[in-house]
C-alpha positions in Angstrom: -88.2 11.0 -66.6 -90.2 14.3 -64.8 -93.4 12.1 -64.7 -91.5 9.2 -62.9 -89.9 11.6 -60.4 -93.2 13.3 -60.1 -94.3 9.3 -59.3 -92.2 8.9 -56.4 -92.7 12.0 -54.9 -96.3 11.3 -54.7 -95.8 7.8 -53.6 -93.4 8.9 -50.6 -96.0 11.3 -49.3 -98.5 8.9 -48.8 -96.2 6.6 -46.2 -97.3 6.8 -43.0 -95.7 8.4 -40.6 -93.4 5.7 -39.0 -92.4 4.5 -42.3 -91.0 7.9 -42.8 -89.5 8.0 -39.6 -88.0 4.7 -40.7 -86.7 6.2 -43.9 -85.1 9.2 -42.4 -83.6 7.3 -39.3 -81.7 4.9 -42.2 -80.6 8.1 -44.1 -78.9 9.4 -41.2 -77.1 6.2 -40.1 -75.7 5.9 -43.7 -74.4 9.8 -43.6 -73.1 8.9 -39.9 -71.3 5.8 -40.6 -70.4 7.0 -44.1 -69.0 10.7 -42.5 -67.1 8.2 -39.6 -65.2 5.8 -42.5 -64.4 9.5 -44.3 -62.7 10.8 -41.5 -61.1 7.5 -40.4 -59.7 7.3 -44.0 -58.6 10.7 -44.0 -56.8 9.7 -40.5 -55.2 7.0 -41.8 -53.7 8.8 -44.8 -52.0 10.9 -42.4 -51.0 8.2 -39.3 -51.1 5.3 -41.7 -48.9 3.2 -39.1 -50.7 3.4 -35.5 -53.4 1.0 -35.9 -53.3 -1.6 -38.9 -56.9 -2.9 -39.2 -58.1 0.8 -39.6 -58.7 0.2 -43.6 -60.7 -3.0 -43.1 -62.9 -0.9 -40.2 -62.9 2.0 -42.8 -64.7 -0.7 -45.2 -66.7 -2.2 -43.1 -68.1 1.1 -41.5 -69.0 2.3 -45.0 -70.6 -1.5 -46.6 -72.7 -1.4 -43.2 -73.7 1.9 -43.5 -75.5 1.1 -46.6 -76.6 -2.2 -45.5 -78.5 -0.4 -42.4 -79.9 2.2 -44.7 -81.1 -0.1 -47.3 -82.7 -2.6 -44.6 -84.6 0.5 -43.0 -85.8 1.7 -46.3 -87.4 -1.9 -47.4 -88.4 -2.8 -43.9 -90.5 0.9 -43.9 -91.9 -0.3 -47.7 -93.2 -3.4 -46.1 -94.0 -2.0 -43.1 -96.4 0.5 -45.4 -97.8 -2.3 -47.5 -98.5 -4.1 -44.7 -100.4 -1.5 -42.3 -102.2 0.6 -45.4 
């Protein structure tokens, strides 16, 4: 298990630069969106009759946060495979 981490480790500091600038920029979109549906679900716990789509924007702020973060990670693999 300590050799595969130690794997991946070395594998992500070889990316090139804007593949890690790809990597990070997804990371903080997902704690962004993830952090906004947080709040928002919070907020509606507590005001649960002011706006009645809030828990479908709650999901889909959280599902797209993940999609954006997993597209930015594959797209800086590629993008690293492709330019190396």
């Amino acid at each position: 298990m300590l050799q595969q981490i130690q794997l991946i480790r070395k594998r992500l500091k070889k990316l090139n630069k804007t593949s890690k600038v790809l990597m990070k920029a997804g990371l903080w979109c997902l704690l962004a969106l993830t952090s906004a549906s947080a709040i928002l679900a919070v907020y509606n716990m507590l005001a649960p009759a002011e706006f009645s789509n809030l828990p479908l924007l709650i999901q889909s702020l959280f599902t797209y946060g993940f999609l954006v973060w997993a597209e930015l990670t594959v797209g800086a693999v590629i993008l690293d495979i492709v330019f190396q």
